[in-house]
N, C-alpha and C positions, 0 to 999 in steps of 0.2 A: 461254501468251503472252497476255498484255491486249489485250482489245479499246479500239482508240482511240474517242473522242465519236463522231465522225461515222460509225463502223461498226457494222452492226447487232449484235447478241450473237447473235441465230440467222441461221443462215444459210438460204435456201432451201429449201434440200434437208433440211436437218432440220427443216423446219416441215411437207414434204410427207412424210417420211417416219413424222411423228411420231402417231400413233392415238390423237384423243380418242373415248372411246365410251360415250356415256349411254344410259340403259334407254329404250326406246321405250316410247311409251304405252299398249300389252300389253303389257310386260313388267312395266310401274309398276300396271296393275290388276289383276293377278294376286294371288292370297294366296302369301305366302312360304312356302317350302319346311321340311319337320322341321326339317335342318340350322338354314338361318335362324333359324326359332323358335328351337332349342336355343344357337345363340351368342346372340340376342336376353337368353334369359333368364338367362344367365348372365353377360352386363356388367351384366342389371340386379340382380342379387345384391348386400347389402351387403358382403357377406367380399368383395370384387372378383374373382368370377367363382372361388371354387376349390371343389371338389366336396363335401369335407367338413367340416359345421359344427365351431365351436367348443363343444365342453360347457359345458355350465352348471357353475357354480361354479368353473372354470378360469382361473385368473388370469394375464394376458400375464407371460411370464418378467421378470424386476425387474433392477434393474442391478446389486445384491449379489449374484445367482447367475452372474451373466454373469461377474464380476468373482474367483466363487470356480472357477466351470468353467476361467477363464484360467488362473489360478494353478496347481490341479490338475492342468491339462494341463503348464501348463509343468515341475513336478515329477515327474511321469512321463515326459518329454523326457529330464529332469537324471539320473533313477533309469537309464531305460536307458541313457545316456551312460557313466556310471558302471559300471555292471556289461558293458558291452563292454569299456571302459578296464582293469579288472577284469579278464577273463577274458583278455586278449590280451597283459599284463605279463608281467613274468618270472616262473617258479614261487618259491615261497617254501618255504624250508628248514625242520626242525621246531624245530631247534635252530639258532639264530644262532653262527656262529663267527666268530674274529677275521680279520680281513683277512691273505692273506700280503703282506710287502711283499716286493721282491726282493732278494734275497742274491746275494753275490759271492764269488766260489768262492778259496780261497784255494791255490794250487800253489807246493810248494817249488822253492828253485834247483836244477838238474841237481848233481849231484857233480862236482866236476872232474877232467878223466881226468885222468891223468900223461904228462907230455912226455917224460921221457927212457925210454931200455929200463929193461926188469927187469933188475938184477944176475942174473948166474950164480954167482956165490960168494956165501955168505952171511955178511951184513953184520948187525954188530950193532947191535941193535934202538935208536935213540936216544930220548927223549923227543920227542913229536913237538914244534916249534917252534910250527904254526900249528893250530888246531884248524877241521875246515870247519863253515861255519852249517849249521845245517837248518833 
């Protein structure tokens, strides 16, 4: 919530509650501590405070390696992309064969029984009339 003009931004209680605390005047003529010393001398380093120099003859990395480590890496992304892709496919056959396509099964009509009884006397044999499909 915003404080209006006329309201202070601290209030009271967090101005009594709040600790400023500067070094007394022994503590300011004292010599500082190792520790002290050792951060002292280590913001005053030119590398900005890191432990071990750079070599001589060592040249800061350039923007054509930067630019080839990119590359590099991103190809070694694409490679193993690739070779999971790869090994998680389907297997492959040694010999390629043709596709089946699906076939339809061809069944002939039933024969037709006969309606009427068998004769008991034998009848002579006529040419048949109709001949049945098969």
């Amino acid at each position: 919530m915003a404080a209006d003009f006329d309201e202070p931004v601290f209030d009271e209680e967090f101005v009594r509650s709040a600790a400023f605390r500067e070094p007394s005047a022994r503590e300011r003529a004292r010599p500082p501590s190792r520790t002290e010393r050792r951060r002292a001398r280590r913001a005053a380093r030119p590398s900005g405070g890191r432990r071990f120099r750079r070599r001589p003859g060592r040249r800061e990395p350039s923007h054509r390696r930067a630019v080839v480590q990119l590359i590099g890496g991103v190809l070694v992304l694409f490679a193993i992309s690739f070779g999971l892709w790869w090994w998680n496919s389907a297997p492959r056959d040694a010999e390629p064969r043709r596709p089946v396509s699906p076939t339809t099964t061809y069944s002939p009509k039933p024969a037709p029984t006969p309606s009427a009884p068998a004769p008991t006397a034998p009848v002579p044999k006529a040419p048949p009339s109709e001949i049945p499909e098969v």
